[in-house]
N, C-alpha and C positions, 0 to 999 in steps of 0.2 A: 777561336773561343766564343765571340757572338753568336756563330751558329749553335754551340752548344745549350749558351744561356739561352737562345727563342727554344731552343727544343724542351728545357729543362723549364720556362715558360709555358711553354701549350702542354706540356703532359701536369705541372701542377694544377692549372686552369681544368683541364679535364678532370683529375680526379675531382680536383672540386667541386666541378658542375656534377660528375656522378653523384657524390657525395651530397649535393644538396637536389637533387630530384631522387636520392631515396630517403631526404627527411621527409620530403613534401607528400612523397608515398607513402609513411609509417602514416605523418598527419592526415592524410585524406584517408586511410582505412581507422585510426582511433577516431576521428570526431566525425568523418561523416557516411562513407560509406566500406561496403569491403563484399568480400565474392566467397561462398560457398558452394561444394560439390553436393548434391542429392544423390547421396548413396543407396536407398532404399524404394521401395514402390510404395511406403503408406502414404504418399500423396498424390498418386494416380486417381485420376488423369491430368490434374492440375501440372504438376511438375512430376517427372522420369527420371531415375537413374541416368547419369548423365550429365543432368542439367547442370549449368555454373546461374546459381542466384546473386542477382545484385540486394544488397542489406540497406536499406537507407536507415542513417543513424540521426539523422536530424529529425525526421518524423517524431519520436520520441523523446530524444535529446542522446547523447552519447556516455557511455559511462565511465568516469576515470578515475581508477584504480587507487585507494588509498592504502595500497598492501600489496605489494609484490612477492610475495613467500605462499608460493602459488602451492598446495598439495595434493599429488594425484592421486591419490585417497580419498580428499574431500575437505576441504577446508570452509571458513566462515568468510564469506565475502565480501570485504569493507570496500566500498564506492558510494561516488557523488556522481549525480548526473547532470550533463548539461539541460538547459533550458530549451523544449522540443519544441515544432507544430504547434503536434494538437497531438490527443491521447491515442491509444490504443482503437479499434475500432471493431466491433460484430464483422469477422468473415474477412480481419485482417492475416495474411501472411505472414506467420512470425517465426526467427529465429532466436533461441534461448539456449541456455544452460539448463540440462537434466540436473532437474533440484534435489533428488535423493538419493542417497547411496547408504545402505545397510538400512533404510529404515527412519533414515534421519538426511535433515535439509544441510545439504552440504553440498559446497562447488567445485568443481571440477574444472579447469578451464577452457579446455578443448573441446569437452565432453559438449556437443551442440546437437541440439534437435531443432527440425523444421515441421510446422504443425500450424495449423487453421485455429485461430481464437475464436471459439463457440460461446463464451460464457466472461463477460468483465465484471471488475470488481460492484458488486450489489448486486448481481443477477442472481436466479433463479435456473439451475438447468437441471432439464431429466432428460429420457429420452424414451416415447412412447412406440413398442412395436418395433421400433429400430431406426423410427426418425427424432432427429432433435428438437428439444421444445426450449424453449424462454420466454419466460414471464416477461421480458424488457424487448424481446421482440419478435416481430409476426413476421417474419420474411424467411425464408430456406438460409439455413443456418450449414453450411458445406456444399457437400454437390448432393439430392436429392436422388441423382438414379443410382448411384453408391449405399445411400442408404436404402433403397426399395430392396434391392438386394437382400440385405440383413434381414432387411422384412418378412421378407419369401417366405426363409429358413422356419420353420418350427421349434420355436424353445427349446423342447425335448431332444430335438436333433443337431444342439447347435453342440461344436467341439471345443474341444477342453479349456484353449487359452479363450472363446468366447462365452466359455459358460456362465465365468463370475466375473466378477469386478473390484476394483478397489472401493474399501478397503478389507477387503476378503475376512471379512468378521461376522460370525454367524446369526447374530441380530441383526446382520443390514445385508440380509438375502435381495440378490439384485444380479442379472448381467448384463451383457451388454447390449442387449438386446432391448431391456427394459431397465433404465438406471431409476435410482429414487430420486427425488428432486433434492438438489443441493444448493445450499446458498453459497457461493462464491464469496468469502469476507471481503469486504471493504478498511482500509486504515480509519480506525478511529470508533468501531463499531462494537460495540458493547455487549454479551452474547452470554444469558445463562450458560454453566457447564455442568451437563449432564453427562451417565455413561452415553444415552444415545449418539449426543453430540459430539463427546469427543471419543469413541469408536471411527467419527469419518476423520476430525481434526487434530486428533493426537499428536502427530510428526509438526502439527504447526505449532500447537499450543506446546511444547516440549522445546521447540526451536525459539518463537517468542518470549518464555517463563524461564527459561533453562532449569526444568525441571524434570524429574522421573515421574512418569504418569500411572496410576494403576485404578481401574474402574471398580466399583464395588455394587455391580445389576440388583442386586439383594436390597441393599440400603439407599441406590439412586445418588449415591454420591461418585465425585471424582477426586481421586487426591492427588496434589502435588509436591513430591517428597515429604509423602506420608500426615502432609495435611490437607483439611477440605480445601476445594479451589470450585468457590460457586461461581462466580462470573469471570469474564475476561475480555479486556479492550486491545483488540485489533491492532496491531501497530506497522503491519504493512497491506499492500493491495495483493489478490491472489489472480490468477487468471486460468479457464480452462482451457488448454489448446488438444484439439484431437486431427487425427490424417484424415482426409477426402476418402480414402481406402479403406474403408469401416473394418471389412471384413479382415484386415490385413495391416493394423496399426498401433503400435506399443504408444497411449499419448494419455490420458490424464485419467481415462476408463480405467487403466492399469495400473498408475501410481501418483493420482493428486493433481494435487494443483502447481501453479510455476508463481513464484512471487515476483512481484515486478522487476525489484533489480535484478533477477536473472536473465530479464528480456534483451537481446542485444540491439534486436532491431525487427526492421518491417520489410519483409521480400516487398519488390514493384518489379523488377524485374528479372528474363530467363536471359543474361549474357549472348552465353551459345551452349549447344549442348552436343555431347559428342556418343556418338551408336557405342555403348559397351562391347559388342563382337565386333566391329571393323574398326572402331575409333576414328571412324568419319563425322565430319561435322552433320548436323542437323540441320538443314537452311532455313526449315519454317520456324525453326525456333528461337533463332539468331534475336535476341534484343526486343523479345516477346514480352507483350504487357499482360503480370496476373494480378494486377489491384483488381479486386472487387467493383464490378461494373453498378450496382449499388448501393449508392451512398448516404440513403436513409438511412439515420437512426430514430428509433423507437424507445423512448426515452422516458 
């Protein structure tokens, strides 16, 4: 009978220990770090199909969940965020939640994009010829020979999904090629509301106000449920993120902006990454550093 109870012993001891190194695993992917696949090439050449991305959650801080009644449709996103680093950064690595679905800001929670932040909250972005500009800074904002590319192209020759841009409204003619300069909102920022103005911010200002928006170009008004809505204050941070892959990238050119608490985190690192046709490892990419070699900001 002894032997039975050490046996009946070491296997409770075991489950245990599994049991408690897959809490320590749930809590190491919620509060500080976790791994995604790069499904796509709009971040070529940076990251490949393939790649496993390390997410650092502490850079920013982590965010947890005051709503589990998660809907895959899209639901409204209640979270707190831990206390991070330091913020967001020009030509940071980031992974998010695709902020809209049917037209409206709603979260999905699986639904994750990986994309290059061009543009933080107060900026100014356009993009001239088919390189990126910002008023907040002077430095190569993605990978520059990605964007010469676009360049090349002739306007007139460019194809269909890069012809236009969001918010595909025929007062704000613009593609991708050459965007209109946007202000990126800031929380707290106070902002006349025109049709021009909210032609780009409609889905925010409708998300923020919980209102039905309808523009009146005639009279220069905006209304919101059927009355004027001249001004509006800010009440969270927006961010643009677009792929290194100009030519070849579904990211803010196409539908908006990502609000902060969508951000999950900040790629620092490529894990490993495995060849899609043979499913062999990569070895030079094994535990590859893609922070942003610099670190100036232009402030």
């Amino acid at each position: 009978m002894k032997w039975l109870n050490r046996i009946s012993l070491i296997a409770l001891c075991t489950v245990a220990f599994v049991i408690l190194l897959y809490g320590i695993w749930l809590i190491c992917r919620a509060f500080l770090f976790d791994q995604f696949v790069i499904p796509t090439d709009s971040m070529r050449p940076t990251l490949v199909p393939g790649d496993r991305v390390i997410v650092d959650k502490i850079i920013m801080g982590a965010r947890i969940y005051k709503d589990f009644d998660f809907n895959s449709e899209g639901g409204e996103l209640k979270c707190l965020r831990t206390r991070g680093t330091r913020r967001i950064k020009h030509n940071d690595i980031v992974v998010f939640n695709y902020p809209q679905h049917n037209w409206h800001i709603s979260f999905v929670i699986n639904n994750v994009f990986c994309k290059r932040c061009i543009a933080l909250p107060g900026d100014t972005i356009w993009s001239d010829n088919g390189y990126y500009k910002n008023n907040n800074y002077e430095g190569v904002l993605g990978v520059e020979e990605e964007q010469r590319k676009l360049s090349s192209i002739e306007e007139s020759s460019l194809p269909g999904e890069l012809a236009c841009a969001f918010p595909y409204n025929g007062h704000l003619k613009q593609t991708i090629k050459n965007l209109l300069p946007v202000y990126v909102p800031r929380k707290g920022d106070v902002v006349a509301v025109t049709p021009y103005m909210a032609a780009y911010y409609r889905m925010y200002l409708e998300w923020e106000t919980g209102k039905s928006l309808s523009l009146d170009w005639d009279k220069n008004i905006v209304y919101g449920d059927g009355k004027p809505l001249k001004c509006h204050t800010f009440q969270h941070n927006y961010y643009f993120m677009a792929g290194d892959n100009v030519m070849d990238s579904n990211d803010s050119r196409n539908w908006g902006l990502v609000p902060e608490e969508y951000i999950v985190g900040v790629v620092t690192h490529i894990s490993y990454s495995k060849d899609r046709r043979t499913d062999e490892l990569i070895s030079d990419r094994i535990y590859k550093d893609v922070t942003c070699e610099e670190d100036t900001e232009n402030l």
